[in-house]
N, C-alpha and C positions, 0 to 999 in steps of 0.2 A: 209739305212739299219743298223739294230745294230749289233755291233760287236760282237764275240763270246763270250761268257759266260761259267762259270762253274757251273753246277748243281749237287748240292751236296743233291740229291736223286737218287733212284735206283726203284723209282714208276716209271710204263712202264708207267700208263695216264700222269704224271707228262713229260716225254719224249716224250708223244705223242702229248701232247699240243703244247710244246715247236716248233714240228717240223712241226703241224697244221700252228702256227704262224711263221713260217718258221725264225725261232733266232736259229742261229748256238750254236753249247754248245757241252763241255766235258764232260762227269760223271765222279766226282772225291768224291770217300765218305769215310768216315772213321767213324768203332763203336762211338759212341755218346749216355751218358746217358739222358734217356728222364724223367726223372724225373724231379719236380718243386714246390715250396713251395705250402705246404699244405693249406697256408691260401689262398693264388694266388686268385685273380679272376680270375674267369672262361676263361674271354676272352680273357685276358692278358695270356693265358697258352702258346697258338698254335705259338705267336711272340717268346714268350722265349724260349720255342724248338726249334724254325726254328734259332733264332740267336745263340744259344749254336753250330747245327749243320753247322750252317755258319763258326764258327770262330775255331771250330777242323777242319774243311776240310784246311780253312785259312794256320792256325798254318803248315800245312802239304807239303802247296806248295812249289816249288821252284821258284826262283826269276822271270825268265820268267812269269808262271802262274800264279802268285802273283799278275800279272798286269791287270789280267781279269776282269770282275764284279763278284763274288759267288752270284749264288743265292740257297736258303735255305728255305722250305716251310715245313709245320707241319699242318695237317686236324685233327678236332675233332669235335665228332658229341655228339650234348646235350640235352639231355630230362630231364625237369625238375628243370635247373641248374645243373645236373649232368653228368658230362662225362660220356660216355659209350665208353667204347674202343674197343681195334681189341679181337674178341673172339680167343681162342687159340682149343678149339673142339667143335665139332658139339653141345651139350647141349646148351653150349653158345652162341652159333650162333643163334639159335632157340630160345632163350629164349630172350634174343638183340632184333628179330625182330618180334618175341610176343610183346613186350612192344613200338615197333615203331608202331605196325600196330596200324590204326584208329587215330593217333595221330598226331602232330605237333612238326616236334623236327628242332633246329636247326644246320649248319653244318658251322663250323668256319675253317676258316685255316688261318695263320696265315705267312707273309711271308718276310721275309729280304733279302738285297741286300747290299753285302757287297764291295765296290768301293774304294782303297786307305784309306783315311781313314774316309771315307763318311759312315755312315748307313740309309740306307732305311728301315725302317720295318711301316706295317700296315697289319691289320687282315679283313678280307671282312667275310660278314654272309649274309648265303643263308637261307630260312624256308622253310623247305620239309614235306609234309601232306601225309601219306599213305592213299590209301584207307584201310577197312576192310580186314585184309589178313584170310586166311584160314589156321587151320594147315597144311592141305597137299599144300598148295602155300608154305610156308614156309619150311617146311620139303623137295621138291621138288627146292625150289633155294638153300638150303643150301648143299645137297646131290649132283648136278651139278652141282653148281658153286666153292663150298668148299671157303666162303668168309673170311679168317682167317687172312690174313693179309691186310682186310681193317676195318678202324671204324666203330661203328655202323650195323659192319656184312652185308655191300652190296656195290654198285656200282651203281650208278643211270646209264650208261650205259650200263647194263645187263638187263637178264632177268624181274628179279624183279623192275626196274626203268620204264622198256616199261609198264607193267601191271600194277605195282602195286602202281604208284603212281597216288596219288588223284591232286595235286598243289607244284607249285614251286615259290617262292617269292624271286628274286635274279636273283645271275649268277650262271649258269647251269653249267659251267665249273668249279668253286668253289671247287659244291659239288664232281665234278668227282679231287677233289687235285688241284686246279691253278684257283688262276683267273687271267686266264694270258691276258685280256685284259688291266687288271688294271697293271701288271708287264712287257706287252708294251708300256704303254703310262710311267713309272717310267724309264724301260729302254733308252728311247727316250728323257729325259730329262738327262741322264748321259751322250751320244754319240752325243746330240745339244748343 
């Protein structure tokens, strides 16, 4: 079994996975700027946010919890080469998944594991195909599900992921935040 972990997010899928996978863990979070150099490659963004947010949660612990594993995960979803991020009101939201629908975007996340003084980081990429959506499919998942603080303005476990998606090329877990088969077989190599 692996030992308990700190998880330094406050994503309820991120928690859900974790406890799917049955890896005991504390939530210990602390504000964290998510910004990252402008030149960044794209893929390289989601590791440098998850490790930023690993090592202020770090910074924060006391000696006990110190001795835990942190883990630290960052999702971002990319059409184009370009980030689209979490919409903050409904225009946005709508207009996000105007430009996802009939398309091919990909959704990265990016994840660290911070162990003594070991780091773990690698980023897993999922390719999610919508079908054709309608304005009133979109207007009717943004109005009931109000997707504001996820990327990309959705959730492949909701609504719009049962209907409205066309194809998934990856781990399906990924896109919902964790790919946490890949951050149990890392975990399992820090506990063997």
């Amino acid at each position: 079994m692996i030992q308990k972990i700190i998880l330094a997010s406050q994503s309820p899928r991120r928690k859900q996975l974790l406890e799917w996978a049955e890896i005991p863990f504390e939530v210990v979070v602390q504000p964290t700027d998510e910004s990252f150099p402008e030149d960044m490659p794209v893929k390289e963004v989601p590791v440098y946010i998850a490790q930023h947010k690993a090592e202020v949660v770090k910074q924060s612990l006391n000696n006990t919890h110190r001795q835990l594993p942190i883990l630290a995960a960052d999702t971002i979803v990319v059409l184009n080469e370009k980030i689209i991020g979490k919409p903050k009101v409904r225009g946005e939201a709508i207009s996000i998944l105007t430009s996802l629908s009939g398309n091919k975007h990909k959704v990265i996340t990016g994840v660290v594991i911070l162990c003594d003084h070991k780091i773990i980081s690698f980023q897993d990429t999922t390719e999610v195909i919508f079908h054709r959506l309608t304005t009133k499919e979109i207007e009717f998942y943004v109005d009931k599900y109000k997707p504001y603080d996820k990327a990309g303005a959705y959730a492949i476990q909701e609504w719009i992921g049962v209907v409205g998606i066309k194809s998934i090329n990856g781990d399906f877990y990924n896109v919902m935040g964790l790919p946490v088969s890949r951050v149990v077989r890392e975990l399992n190599k820090l506990s063997g």
